[in-house]
N, C-alpha and C positions, 0 to 999 in steps of 0.2 A: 209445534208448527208443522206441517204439511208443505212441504217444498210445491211451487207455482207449476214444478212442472208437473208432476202428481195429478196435482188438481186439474191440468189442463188433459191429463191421459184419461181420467178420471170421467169428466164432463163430454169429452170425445165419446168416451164408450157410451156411455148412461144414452147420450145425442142417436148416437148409430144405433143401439138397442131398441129407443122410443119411437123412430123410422121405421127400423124394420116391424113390431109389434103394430103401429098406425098402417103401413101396408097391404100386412095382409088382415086386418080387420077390414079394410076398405075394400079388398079385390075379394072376400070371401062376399058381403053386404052384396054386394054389384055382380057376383056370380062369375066374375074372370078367374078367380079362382077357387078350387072345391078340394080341402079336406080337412080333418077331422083337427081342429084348433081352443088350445086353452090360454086364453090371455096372461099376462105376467104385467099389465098395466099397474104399474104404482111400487113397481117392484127393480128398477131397473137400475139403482145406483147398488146396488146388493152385489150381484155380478159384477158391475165395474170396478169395487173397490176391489174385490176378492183377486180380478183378475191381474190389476196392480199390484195387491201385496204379494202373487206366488207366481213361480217362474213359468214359461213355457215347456218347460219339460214336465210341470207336472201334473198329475191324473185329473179326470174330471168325471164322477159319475150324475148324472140328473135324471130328470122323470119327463114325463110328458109336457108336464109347464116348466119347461127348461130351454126354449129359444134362446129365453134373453141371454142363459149360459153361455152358450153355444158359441151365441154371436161374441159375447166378450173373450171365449177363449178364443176368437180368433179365425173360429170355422169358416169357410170360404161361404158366401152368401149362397155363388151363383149353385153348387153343390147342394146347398141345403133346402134350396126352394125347389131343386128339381127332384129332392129324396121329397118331400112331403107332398108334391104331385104323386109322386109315384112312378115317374121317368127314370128312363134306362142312364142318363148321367149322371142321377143323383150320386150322394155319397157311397152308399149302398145299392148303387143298381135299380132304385127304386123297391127294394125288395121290403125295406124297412119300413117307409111311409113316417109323418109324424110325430108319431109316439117313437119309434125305433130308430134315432137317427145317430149315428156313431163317424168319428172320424179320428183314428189314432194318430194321424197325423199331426194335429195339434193336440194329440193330449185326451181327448176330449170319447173315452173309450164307451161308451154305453150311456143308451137311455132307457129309461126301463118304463114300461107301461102299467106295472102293479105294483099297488103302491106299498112302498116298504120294501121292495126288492132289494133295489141298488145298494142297500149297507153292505149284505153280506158278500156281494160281489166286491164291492169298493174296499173292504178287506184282503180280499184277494190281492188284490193289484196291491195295496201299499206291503201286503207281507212279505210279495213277492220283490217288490223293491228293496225290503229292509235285506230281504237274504241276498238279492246280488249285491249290496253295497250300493243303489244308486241312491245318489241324491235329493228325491223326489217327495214330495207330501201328494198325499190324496185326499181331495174334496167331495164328498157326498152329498148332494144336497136334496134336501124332503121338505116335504107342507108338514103342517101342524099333526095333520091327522095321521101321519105317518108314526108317529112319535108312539103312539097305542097297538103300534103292530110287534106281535114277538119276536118277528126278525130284526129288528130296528135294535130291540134292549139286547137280543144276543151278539148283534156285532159290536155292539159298542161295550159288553163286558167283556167280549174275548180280545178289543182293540186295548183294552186297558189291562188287559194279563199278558198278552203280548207288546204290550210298550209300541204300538203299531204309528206311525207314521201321517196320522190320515185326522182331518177335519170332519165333524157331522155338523153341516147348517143346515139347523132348523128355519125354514122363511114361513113364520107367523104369520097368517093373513085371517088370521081371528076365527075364522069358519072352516072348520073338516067337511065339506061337499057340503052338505047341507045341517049340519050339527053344530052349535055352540060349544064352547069351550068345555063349560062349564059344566055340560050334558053328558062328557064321556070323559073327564080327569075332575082329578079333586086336586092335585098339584096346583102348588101355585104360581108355579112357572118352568118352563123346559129346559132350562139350562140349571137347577137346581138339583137335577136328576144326574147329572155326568159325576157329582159327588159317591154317588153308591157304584159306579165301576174303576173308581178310582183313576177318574182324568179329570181334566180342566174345565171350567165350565163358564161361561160367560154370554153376558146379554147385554146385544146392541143394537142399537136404532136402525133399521132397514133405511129411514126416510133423512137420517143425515151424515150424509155420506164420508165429513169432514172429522164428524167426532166416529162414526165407523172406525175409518183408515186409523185413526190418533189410537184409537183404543186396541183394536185389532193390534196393530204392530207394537206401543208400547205397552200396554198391557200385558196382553197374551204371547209376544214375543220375545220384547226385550227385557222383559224382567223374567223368564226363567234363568235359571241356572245353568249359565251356557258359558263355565269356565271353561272349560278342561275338554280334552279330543272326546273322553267318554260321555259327556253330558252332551256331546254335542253328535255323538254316534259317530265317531270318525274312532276307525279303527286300524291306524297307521302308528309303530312301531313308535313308542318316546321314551325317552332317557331323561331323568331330574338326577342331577348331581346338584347336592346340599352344601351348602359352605356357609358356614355362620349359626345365622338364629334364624330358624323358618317359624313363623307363628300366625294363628291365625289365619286369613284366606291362602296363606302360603300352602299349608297342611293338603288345600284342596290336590296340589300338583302330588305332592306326596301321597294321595291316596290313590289318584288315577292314574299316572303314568305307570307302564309297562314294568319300568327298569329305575330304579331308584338308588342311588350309591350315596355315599356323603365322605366326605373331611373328615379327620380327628376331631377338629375344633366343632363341628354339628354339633346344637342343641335344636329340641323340637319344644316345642310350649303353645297352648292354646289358652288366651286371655279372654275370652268372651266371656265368660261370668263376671270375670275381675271389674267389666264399664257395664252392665248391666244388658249385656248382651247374648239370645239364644245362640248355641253353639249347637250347628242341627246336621248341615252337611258335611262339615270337613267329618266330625265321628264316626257317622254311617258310613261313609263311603274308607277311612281309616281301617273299621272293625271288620269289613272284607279281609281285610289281608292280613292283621296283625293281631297280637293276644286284646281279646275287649278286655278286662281288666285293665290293660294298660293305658286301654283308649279311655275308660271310664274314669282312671286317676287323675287323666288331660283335662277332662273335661270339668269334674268336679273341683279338682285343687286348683286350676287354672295357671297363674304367675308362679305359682308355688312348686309347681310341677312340671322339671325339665330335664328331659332324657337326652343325655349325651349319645354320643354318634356310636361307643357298646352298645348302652342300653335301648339304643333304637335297633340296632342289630340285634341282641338277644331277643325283642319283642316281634320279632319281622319287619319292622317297621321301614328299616333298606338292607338289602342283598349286600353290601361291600361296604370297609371303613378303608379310605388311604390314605395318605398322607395327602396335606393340603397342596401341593406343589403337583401331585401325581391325579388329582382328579378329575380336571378337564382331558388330559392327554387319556384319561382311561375312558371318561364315556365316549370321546372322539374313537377312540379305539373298537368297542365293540359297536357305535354305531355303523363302522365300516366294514365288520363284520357283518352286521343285517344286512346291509345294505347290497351284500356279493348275493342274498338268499332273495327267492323269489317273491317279488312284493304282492302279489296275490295270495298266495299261498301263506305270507306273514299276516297279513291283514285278514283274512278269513280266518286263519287259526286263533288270531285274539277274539275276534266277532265273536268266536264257538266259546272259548276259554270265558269272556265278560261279562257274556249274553247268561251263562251259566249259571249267576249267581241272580236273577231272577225268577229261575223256572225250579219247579221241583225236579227230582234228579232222575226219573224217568222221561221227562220232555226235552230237560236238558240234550242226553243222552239220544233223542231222535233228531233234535234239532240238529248239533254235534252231527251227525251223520245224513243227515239231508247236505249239508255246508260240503263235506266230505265228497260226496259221490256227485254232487254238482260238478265241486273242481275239478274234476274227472275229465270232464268236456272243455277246459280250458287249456290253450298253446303247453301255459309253464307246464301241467302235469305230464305232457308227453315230453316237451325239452330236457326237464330232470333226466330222466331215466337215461335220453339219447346221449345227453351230451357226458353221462358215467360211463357209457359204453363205448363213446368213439375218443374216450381219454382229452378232455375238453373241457375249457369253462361253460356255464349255461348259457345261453342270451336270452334275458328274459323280454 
């Protein structure tokens, strides 16, 4: 179900979008107003759901038939009629005119006027997102015929080698300017292709807007694997202390958090074989960090195969065995330890360390130092140094 108020945010926009698009069809017809206009008619619940399901903080690249964007991100109207006159109040001074109409203010950073530009830009901006740690996804959006250009396929194989942050909507409207489908792909459809860069790929109805939103969010949202801080790219210090029998989705915590300790009494066991069930992520993300062999016995022997709180210590599988009485008071312990250390500088140093087991060990390695010489520019790196030299705690 789609909550009423959704729908009411939803139908608001699509309403304001179909105005503004009947407007200036009308005032171009009648000559009040004059310049260079590509309609988005039939197009206009696309942007409204999009602009519903992502925050305002985050990116928006578009092209020339991208008003209806615009207007959903939020862009101030009176701004954006005065950029496509070509008036000195516009967004841009008038400098940009219709094709070029940007306002970072809401997000909404670049329009690009040739077509297929904007991927490799709109890379830019989410990579640059991912390296400060914000919050933010980036939206790209293109026609059909954009889909045929080289820049299109190269941001989207290097958005899926770098794990990048950022949406490509394709908005189908059947005809590349003047070309059938059919006339320049032999694909049998565009979201089939996201398969060979190794992302997600999905196809939804422009024209409704209810099973849009339904799909978009459950779909594509809520059924990724979005346990754990690391699947969810949250790169803030965690501690799992183990006590008992962890099995199963439990494994997940055990493979991602930072800092891992257990109890004596710790057993690990994975039963997904045993109810006829794939055991896909707790192992991958396991054989990160601890002997595969050991992972590979978990998985295979399942109920049958269960490592005590040694044998998950011998295997790496956690860093400390204590006594069960002693294990809350110890992860309490060193997370108050973290916690005196600068939390920029902790969460950026995991970013580099996590990030690392994606990339081959020379990119690693730039990445790693791009992370590095950033934080350079930030308070805590100069606090550190001050606050050793005037014999003092930090404040970070």
């Amino acid at each position: 179900m789609v909550d009423a108020e959704n729908l009411r945010n939803i139908y608001s926009s699509m309403a304001r979008i179909h105005e503004v698009d009947r407007a200036i069809q009308s005032g171009l017809s009648s000559g009040k107003l004059q310049f260079t206009y590509w309609p988005m008619t039939g197009q206009e619940a696309i942007p409204a759901v999009l602009a519903e399901l992502l925050g305002p903080n985050d990116y928006l690249v578009t092209n020339y038939r991208g008003i209806h964007e615009l207007v959903a991100k939020g862009v101030p109207l009176e701004g954006l009629f005065a950029e496509a006159l070509g008036r000195e109040g516009g967004l841009n001074n008038g400098k940009g005119g219709s094709p070029h109409i940007s306002d970072p203010g809401s997000g909404s950073m670049l329009t690009t006027a040739i077509v297929g530009a904007g991927a490799p830009i709109a890379n830019g901006l989410a990579l640059a997102a991912q390296m400060r740690g914000d919050e933010r996804i980036t939206i790209v959006n293109f026609g059909d015929g954009a889909t045929s250009i080289g820049a299109v396929h190269e941001a989207m194989n290097l958005a899926g080698v770098w794990k990048l942050p950022i949406i490509f909507m394709c908005q189908n409207n059947q005809i590349s300017e003047y070309t059938p489908i059919p006339d320049y792909t032999a694909s049998r459809d565009f979201a089939s292709r996201a398969a060979g860069y190794g992302i997600d790929g999905v196809k939804l109805d422009g024209n409704d807007p209810v099973g849009f939103y339904r799909l978009s969010l459950e779909e594509r949202i809520a059924t990724r694997p979005y346990f754990t801080p690391r699947m969810c790219n949250v790169f803030k210090p965690s501690i799992c202390a183990v006590n008992g029998i962890c099995a199963g989705a439990g494994l997940h915590f055990v493979a991602d958090c930072d800092i891992v300790i257990a109890g004596e009494a710790a057993q690990f066991t994975d039963t997904h074989v045993n109810v006829g069930q794939v055991t896909a992520l707790e192992p991958i993300g396991l054989a990160r960090r601890m002997n595969v062999g050991a992972v590979l016995r978990m998985v295979l022997l399942g109920k049958a195969e269960r490592l005590d709180a040694s044998q998950a210590l011998a295997a790496g599988m956690v860093s400390e065995v204590l006594p069960q009485d002693r294990l809350l008071e110890r992860a309490l312990e060193m997370a108050s330890i973290i916690a005196k250390c600068s939390p920029r500088a902790a969460s950026e140093s995991l970013r580099a360390l996590w990030s690392s087991f994606d990339m081959p060990i020379e990119q690693a390695y730039e990445f790693g130092y791009e992370i590095l010489t950033r934080h350079r520019d930030h308070p805590d790196a100069m606090e550190g140094p001050t606050a050793f030299l005037e014999k003092r705690e930090p404040v970070w």
